[in-house]
Backbone as CSV, one residue per row, in Angstrom:
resi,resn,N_x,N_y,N_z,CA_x,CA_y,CA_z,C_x,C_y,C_z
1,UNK,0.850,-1.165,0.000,0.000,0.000,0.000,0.902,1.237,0.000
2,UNK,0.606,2.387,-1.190,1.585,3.656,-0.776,1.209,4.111,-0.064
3,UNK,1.548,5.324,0.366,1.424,5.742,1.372,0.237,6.941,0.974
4,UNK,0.147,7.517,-0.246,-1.347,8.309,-1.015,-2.386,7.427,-0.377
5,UNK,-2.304,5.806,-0.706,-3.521,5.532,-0.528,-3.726,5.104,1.180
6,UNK,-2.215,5.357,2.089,-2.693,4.808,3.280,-3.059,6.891,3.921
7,UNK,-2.684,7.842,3.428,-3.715,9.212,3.556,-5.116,8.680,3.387
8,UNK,-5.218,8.335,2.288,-7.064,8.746,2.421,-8.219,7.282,2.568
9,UNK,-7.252,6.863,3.732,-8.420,5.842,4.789,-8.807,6.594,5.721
10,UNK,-9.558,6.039,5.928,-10.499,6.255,7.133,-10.125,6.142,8.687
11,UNK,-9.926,6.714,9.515,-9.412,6.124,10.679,-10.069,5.028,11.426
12,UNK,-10.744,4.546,11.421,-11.209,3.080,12.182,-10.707,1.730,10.499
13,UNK,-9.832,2.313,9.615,-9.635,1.492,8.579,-8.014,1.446,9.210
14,UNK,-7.660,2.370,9.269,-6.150,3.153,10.001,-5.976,2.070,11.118
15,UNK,-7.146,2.040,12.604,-7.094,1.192,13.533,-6.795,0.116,13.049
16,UNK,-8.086,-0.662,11.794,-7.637,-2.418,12.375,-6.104,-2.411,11.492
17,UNK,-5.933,-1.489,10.794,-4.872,-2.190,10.017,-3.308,-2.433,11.224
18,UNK,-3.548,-1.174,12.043,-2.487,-1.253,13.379,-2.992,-2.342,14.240
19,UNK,-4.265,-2.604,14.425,-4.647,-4.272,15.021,-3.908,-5.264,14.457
20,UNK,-4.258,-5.163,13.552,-3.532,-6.545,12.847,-2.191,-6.233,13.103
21,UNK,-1.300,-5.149,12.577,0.178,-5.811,12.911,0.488,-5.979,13.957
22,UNK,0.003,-5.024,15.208,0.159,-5.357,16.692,0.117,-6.821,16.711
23,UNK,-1.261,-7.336,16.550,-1.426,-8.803,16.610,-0.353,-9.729,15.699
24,UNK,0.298,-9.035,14.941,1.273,-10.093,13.556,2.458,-9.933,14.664
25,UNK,2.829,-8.749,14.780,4.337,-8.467,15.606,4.232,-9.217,16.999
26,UNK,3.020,-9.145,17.781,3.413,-10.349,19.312,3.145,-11.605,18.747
27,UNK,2.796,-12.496,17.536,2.954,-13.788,17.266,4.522,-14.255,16.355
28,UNK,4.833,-12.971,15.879,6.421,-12.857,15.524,7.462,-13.082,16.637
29,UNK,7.365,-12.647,17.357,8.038,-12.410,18.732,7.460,-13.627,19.495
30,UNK,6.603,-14.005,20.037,6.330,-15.171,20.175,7.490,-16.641,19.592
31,UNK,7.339,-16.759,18.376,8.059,-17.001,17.532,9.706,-17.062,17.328
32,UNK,10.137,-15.789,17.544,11.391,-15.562,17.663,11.844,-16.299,19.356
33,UNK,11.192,-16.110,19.970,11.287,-16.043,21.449,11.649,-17.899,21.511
34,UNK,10.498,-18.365,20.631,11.011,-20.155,20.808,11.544,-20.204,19.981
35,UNK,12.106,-20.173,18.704,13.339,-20.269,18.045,14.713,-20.234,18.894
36,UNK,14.533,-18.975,19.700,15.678,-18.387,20.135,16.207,-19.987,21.331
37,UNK,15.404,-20.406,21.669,15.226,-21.271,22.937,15.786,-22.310,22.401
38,UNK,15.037,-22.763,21.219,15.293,-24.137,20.724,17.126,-23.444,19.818
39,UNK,17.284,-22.558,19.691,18.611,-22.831,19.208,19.519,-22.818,20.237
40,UNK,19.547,-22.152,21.410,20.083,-22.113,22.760,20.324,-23.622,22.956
41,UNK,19.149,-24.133,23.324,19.296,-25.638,23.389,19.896,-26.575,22.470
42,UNK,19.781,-25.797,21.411,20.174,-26.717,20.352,19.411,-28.087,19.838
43,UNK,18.704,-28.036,20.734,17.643,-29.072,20.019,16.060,-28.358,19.952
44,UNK,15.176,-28.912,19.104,13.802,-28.832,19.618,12.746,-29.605,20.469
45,UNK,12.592,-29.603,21.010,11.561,-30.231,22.632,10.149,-30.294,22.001
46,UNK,9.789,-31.337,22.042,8.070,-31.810,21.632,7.518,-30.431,21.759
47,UNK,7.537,-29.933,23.429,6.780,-28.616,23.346,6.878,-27.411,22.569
48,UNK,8.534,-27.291,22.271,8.899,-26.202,21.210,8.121,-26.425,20.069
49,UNK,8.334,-27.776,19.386,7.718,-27.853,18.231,6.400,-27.620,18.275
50,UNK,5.335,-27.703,19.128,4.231,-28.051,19.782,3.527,-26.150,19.166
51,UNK,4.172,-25.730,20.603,4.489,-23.864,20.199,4.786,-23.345,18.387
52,UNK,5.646,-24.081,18.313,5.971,-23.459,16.546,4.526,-24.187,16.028
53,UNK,4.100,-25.192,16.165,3.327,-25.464,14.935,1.537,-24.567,15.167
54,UNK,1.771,-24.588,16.827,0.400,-23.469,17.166,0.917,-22.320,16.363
55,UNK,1.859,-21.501,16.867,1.954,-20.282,16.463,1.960,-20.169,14.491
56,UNK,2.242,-20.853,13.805,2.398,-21.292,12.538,0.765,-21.230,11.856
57,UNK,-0.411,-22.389,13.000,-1.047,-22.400,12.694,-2.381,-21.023,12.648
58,UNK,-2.059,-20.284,13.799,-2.522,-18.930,14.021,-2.410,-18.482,12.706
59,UNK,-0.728,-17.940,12.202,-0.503,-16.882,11.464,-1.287,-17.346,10.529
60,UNK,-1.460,-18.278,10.024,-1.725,-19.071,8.540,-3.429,-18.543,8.598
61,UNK,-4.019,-18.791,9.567,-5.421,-18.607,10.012,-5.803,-17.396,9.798
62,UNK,-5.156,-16.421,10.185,-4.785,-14.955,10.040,-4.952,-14.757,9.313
63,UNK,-3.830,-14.596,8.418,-3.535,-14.699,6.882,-4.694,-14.843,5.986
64,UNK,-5.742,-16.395,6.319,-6.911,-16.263,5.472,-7.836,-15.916,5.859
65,UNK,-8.137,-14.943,6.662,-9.122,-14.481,7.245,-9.598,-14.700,8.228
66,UNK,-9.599,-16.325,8.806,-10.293,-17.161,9.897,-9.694,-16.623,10.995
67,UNK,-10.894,-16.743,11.959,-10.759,-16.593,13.372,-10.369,-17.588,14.212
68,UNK,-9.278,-17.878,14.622,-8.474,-19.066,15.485,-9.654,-19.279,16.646
């Protein structure tokens, strides 16, 4: 989106679009946060994987519209 067309939204269009990345950026971080763990460890733990494939399955959900 340029930035002409992010001027002439609407502000409650303005809101969800900052909803959504708020919501994209703490499942990123989320994300990073067990990566970071499982490379520390150097291995991945049932639960790590467990975590990656929830958090995976969120974004994806996201992504097509659906409500987790």
């Amino acid at each position: 989106m340029t930035e002409k067309e992010l001027r002439h939204l609407k502000r409650a269009e303005l809101l969800e679009i900052l909803f959504y990345l708020q919501k994209e950026n703490e499942t990123l971080k989320t994300e990073l946060k067990t990566l970071k763990q499982g490379s520390t460890e150097n291995v991945f733990t049932p639960e790590i994987l467990e975590q990656l494939k929830s958090t995976i399955r969120e974004t994806i959900q996201e992504i097509n519209g659906d409500k987790p």
